[in-house]
N, C-alpha and C positions, 0 to 999 in steps of 0.2 A: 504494500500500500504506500503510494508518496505520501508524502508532507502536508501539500493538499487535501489528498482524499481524507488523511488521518486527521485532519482540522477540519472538513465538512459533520467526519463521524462524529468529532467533538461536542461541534456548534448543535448537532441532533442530539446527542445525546443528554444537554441540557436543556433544548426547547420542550421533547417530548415529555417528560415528567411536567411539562408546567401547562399542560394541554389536559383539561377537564369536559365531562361534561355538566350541563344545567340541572339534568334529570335523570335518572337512571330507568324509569318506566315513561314514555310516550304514550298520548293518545295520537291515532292519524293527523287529528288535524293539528296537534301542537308541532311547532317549527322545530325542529333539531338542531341545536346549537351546537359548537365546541367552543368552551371558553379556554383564552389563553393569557396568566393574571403573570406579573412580574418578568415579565421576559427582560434577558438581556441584549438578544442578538436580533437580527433582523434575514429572515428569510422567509422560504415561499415552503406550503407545507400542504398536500393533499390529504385529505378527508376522504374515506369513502363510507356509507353504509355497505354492509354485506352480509347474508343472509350463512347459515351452517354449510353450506353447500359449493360457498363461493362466486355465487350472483352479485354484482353491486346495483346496490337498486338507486343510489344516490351520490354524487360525488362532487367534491370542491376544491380548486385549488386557490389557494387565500397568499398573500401578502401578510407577514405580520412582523410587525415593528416593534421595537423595545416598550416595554409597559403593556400594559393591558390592550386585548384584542378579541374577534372573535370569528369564528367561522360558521355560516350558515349553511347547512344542508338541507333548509327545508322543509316543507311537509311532505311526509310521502303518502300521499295518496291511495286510499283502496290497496295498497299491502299486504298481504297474510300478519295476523297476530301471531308472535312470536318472538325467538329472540336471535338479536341479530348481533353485530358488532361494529363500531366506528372503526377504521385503522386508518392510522395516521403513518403517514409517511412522508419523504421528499417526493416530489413530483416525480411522473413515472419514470421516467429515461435518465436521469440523478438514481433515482434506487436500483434500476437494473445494472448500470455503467460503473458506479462508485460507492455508492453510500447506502447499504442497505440498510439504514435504520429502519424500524419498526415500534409501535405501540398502537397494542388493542387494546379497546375500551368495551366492554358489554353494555348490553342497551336490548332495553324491550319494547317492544309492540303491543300493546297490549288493546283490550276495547273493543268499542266499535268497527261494527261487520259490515265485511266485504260487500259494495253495494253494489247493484245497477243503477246509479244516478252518480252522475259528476257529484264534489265531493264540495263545492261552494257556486257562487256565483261568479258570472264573467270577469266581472270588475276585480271582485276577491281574488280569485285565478293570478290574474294580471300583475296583480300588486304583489299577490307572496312570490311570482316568479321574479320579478325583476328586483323585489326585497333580497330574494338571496342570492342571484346572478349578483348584484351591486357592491356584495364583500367578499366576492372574490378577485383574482388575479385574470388578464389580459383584457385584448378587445374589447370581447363581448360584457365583461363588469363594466368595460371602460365605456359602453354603449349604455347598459341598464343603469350605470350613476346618471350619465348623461338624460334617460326617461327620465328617473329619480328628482332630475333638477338638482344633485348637489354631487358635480363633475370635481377630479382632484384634478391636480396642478399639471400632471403629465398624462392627462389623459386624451387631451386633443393631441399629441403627438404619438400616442399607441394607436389610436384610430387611424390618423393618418396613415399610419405603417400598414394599419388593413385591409383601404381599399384595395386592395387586388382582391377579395373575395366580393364578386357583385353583389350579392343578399349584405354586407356591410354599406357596399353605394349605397343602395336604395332605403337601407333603413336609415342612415345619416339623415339622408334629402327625407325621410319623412318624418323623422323626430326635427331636424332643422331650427333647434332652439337657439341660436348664437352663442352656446356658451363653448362650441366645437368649431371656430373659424377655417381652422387649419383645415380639417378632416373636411368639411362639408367643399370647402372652396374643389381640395382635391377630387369629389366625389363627384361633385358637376362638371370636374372635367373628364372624367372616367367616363361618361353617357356616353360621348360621342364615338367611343372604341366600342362600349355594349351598343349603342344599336345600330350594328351591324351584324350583331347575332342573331341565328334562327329563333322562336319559339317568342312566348309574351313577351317576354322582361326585353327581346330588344325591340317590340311595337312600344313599348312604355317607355325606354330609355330614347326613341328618335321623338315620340311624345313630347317627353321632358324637353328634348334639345330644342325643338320648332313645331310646336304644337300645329298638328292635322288636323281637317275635315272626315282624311282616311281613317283613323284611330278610332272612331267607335266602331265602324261597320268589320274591322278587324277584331275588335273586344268580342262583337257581338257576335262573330262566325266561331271565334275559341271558348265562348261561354256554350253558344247550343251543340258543339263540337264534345266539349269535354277533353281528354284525354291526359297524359303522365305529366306533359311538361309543366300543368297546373302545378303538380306536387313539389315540382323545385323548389330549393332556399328559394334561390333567387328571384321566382316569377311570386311567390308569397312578398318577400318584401318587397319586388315590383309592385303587384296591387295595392300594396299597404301605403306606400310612396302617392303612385297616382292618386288614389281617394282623398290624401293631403295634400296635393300642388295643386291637382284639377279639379276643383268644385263643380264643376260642368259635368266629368264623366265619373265624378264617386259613386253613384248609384250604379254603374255598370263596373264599375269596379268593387264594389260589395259585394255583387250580385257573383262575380268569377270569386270571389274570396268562399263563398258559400258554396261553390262548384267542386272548389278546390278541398273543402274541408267533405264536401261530400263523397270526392274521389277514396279520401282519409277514412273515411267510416265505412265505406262497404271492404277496403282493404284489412280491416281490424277486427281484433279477437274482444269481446267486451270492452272496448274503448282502446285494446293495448295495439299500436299499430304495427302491421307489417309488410315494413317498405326492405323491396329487394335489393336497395344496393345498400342496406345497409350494415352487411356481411356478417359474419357469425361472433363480432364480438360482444359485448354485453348492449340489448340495445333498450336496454331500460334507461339508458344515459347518451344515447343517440339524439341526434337532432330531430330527429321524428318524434321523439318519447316526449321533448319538450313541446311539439306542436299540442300532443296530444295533453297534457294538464292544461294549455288551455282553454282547446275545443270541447274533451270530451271530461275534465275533470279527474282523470287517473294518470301514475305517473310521479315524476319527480322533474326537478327546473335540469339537472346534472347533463350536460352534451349540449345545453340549446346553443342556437345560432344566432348570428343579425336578425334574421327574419320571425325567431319566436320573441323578440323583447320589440322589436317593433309592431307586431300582431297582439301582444298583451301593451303594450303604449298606447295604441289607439284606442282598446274595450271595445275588441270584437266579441260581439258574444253570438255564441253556434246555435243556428236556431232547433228547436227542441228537435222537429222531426229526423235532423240529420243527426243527431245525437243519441236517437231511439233506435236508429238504423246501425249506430253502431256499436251499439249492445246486444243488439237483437242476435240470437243465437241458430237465427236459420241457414241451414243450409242452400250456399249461393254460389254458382259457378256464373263468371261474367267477360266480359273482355268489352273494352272501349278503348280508342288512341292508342293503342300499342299494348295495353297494361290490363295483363287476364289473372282472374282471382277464383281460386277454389276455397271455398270457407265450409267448415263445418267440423261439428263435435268437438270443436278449440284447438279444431287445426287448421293453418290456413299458409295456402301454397300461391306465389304469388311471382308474376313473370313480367317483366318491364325493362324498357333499355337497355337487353344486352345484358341479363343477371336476374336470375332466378333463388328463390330461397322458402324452404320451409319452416314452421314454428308452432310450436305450441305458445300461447300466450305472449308473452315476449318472450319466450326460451326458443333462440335456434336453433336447427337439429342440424339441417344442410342448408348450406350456399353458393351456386356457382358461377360462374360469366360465360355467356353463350347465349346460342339461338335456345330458347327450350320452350314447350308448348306443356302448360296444367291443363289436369281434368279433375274428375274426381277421387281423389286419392291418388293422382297418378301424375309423375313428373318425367318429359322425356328432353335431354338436352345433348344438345351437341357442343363440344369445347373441353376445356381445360378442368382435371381435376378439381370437383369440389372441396371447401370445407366442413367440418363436421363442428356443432358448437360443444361448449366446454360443458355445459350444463344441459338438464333433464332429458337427454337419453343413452344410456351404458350399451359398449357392442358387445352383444351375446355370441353373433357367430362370425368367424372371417375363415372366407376363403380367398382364392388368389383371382378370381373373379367378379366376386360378391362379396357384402357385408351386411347384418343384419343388427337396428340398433330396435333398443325397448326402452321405453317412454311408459312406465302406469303400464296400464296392459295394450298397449298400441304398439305395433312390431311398423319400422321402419325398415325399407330392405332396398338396397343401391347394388345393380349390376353393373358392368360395362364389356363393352366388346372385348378388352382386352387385360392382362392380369395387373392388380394394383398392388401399395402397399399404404398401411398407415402410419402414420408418425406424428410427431405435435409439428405445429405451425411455428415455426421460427418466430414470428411477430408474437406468441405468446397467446392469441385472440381465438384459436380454436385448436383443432386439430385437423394435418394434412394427409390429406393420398397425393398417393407420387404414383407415376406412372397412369396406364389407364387407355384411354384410348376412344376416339368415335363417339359412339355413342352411349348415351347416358340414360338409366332407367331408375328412376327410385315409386315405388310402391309403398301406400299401406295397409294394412292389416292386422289379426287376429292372431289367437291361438299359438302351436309349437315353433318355435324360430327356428327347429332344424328344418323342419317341413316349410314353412313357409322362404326358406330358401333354396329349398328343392325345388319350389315353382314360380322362382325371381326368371323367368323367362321375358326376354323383351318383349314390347306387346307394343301392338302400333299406337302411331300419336294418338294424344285424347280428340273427341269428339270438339269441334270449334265452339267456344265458346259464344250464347248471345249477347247483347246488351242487357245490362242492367234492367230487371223487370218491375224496378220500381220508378223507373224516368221514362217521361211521353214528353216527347216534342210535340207541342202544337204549332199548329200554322202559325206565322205571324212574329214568331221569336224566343214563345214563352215556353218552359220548360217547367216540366209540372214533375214533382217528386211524389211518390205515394207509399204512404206504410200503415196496413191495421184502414182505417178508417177516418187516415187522416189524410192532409195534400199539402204541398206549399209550392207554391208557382215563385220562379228565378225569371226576371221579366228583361228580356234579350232585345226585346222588340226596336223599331224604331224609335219609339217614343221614347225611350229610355237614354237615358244621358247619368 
């Protein structure tokens, strides 16, 4: 160890002992602090929640300066009651390279049951995310101080380092409070190079630059259109942007933000979402997970982006029926825009831009890149060996063809044309096959797992998926959602501005 590393371990190993928690039993909705009282030294310290098993269901990377401090982690949302544990350590890439410190803290869950209803209101939503986005470290704190209204001294200059992620432009220009000169100045010159990109965010960013006559009848062909590119960072805090610069076209830009969240809720397991590119590592701290506390109310604030403190900044609130839609535990197989979904019995398999992924709840089982076509139970892909995720399902059987994982009593079963191997994923984020080959088949089902890999036989692609059976275009523009015996019309029409 140099001299360095051995004075990093130091400076940890007297911050960690001065690192507490508030409470030692949680209810859901109480915020999860770690206090940190008399400190000496000054460094940057990760928090995570983590469940027996190894899930992080919440996570924070904080700044903490000499004297008293604190780290917020949050409410977590709809959770299992139980007990779980804080661990504190240096930020991840410091603890794997240098400085393993470590301190765990136990911490319960206890109370109130797992619901089907979001877990407060829009507004509420909004504010605990970006309450605790705001004490932590980089950007995006440096963005939710900025919602907050009380920005510190370097934090127009961390933002400005951001723009190159476009969901940073667009939330800048839509928060646009002057207290970020730097950053926003940068961000409106950043438009001119987005719109020149395919998909919304660059009809929203040539918007911004020289406002069109063309710009709504384009809004209005991708609202009654639908499709993936909705679900982007970037095209979320595009909308969110437009609806604050152009007072003219907010209404058609609300109206894609409720497209967009609807895209969100047919692709989700009781509010938990599953979006495919967002690969097999813990995606309860994904940028998606953040969409979700605060469209559908479950979740933790832990991965969000520009585009979820921008989307809790304004008090979007998800209207009820797309919120019911994605709880609802019916079996749905769909496809629109590029982006096909098999949902059902809390599994839900889902194909979009070139990457495919399966999951229970938030638990991913497989994820891969490639052409691949869902059906019902049934994943068939072409490309590059998948990942297997870390958590909720063990493999029972392997052979040099096939492998069979078990989830609860649910057998997951992955062939391929040619022979593989499995190993852990270097990045640490799942576990890898090597090798492999063509074509890709994963299966599920029931019963004995040496049997049911007896008849892992490839089987031809699933059947095409329809549209969504709960969206009717009518004539005219308007787009009518329906669930149970309810409606809500998304008004695309001319008239709409």
């Amino acid at each position: 160890m140099t001299a360095a590393a051995a004075d990093r371990m130091a400076k940890f190993d007297r911050v960690l002992p001065r690192l507490r928690l508030e409470h030692a039993v949680y209810l859901r909705r109480q915020p999860i602090v770690v206090l940190a009282e008399g400190l000496e030294d000054r460094c940057d310290v990760l928090a995570q929640l983590v469940d027996g098993e190894g899930r992080i269901h919440a996570e924070q990377v904080a700044h903490l300066a000499p004297g008293n401090g604190a780290i917020a982690l949050g409410q977590a949302l709809n959770q299992p009651a139980g007990r779980y544990e804080v661990v504190l350590t240096p930020p991840r890439a410091e603890f794997h390279a240098t400085t393993p410190a470590e301190r765990r803290i136990p911490v319960t869950l206890a109370s109130e049951a797992v619901t089907d209803t979001p877990a407060a209101d829009a507004q509420a939503l909004g504010s605990s995310l970006i309450e605790t986005l705001a004490t932590g470290a980089g950007p995006v704190a440096a963005l939710a101080r900025l919602a907050k209204g009380a920005p510190r001294q370097r934090d127009d200059a961390a933002l400005a380092r951001a723009v190159t992620d476009p969901a940073m432009v667009f939330a800048l220009l839509a928060l646009d409070t002057g207290a970020a000169p730097l950053a926003t100045a940068q961000a409106t010159a950043a438009l001119s190079v987005l719109a020149g990109r395919p998909g919304i965010e660059g009809v929203i960013a040539a918007e911004l630059c020289n406002p069109s006559d063309a710009t709504a009848g384009r809004l209005r062909t991708a609202g009654i259109a639908g499709g993936g590119d909705l679900l982007a960072p970037e095209a979320v805090a595009a909308l969110v942007a437009l609806a604050a610069r152009r007072p003219g076209l907010s209404g058609l830009a609300e109206a894609l933000i409720d497209r967009a969240a609807l895209g969100l809720a047919l692709s989700s397991d009781r509010g938990s979402l599953a979006a495919p590119t967002d690969g097999p590592a813990d995606s309860r701290v994904s940028r998606h997970a953040a969409l979700g506390m605060i469209l559908f109310g479950v979740g933790t604030a832990g991965g969000a982006g520009p585009e979820a403190v921008a989307l809790a900044a304004a008090g979007y609130d998800c209207p009820a029926l797309i919120r019911a839609l994605a709880f609802d535990g019916t079996e749905r197989h769909w496809s629109e825009g590029g982006r096909t979904v098999w949902r059902g019995d809390g599994v839900v398999l889902s194909a979009c831009e070139g990457h495919w992924q399966v999951r229970i709840g938030a638990d991913v089982i497989a994820a891969g890149q490639g052409t691949a076509s869902v059906g019902p139970g049934l994943v068939t892909a072409e490309g590059s060996a998948p990942s297997l995720g870390l958590h909720a399902a063990e493999t029972v059987v392997v052979r040099p063809d096939r492998i069979v994982l078990r989830a609860g009593d649910r057998l997951f079963g992955l062939r391929s044309d040619a022979d593989f191997a499995l190993g852990p994923d270097p990045s640490g984020a799942g576990r890898c096959l090597s090798g492999g080959g063509g074509r890709w088949t994963l299966r599920l089902g029931t019963g004995d797992p040496d049997r049911f890999a007896d008849g892992l036989d490839h089987a031809d692609a699933p059947p095409q998926a329809p549209p969504p059976d709960c969206i009717v275009t009518r004539p005219g523009g308007i787009v009518e959602l329906r669930f149970g015996d309810h409606a809500l019309q998304l008004d695309f029409s001319e008239d709409t501005r």
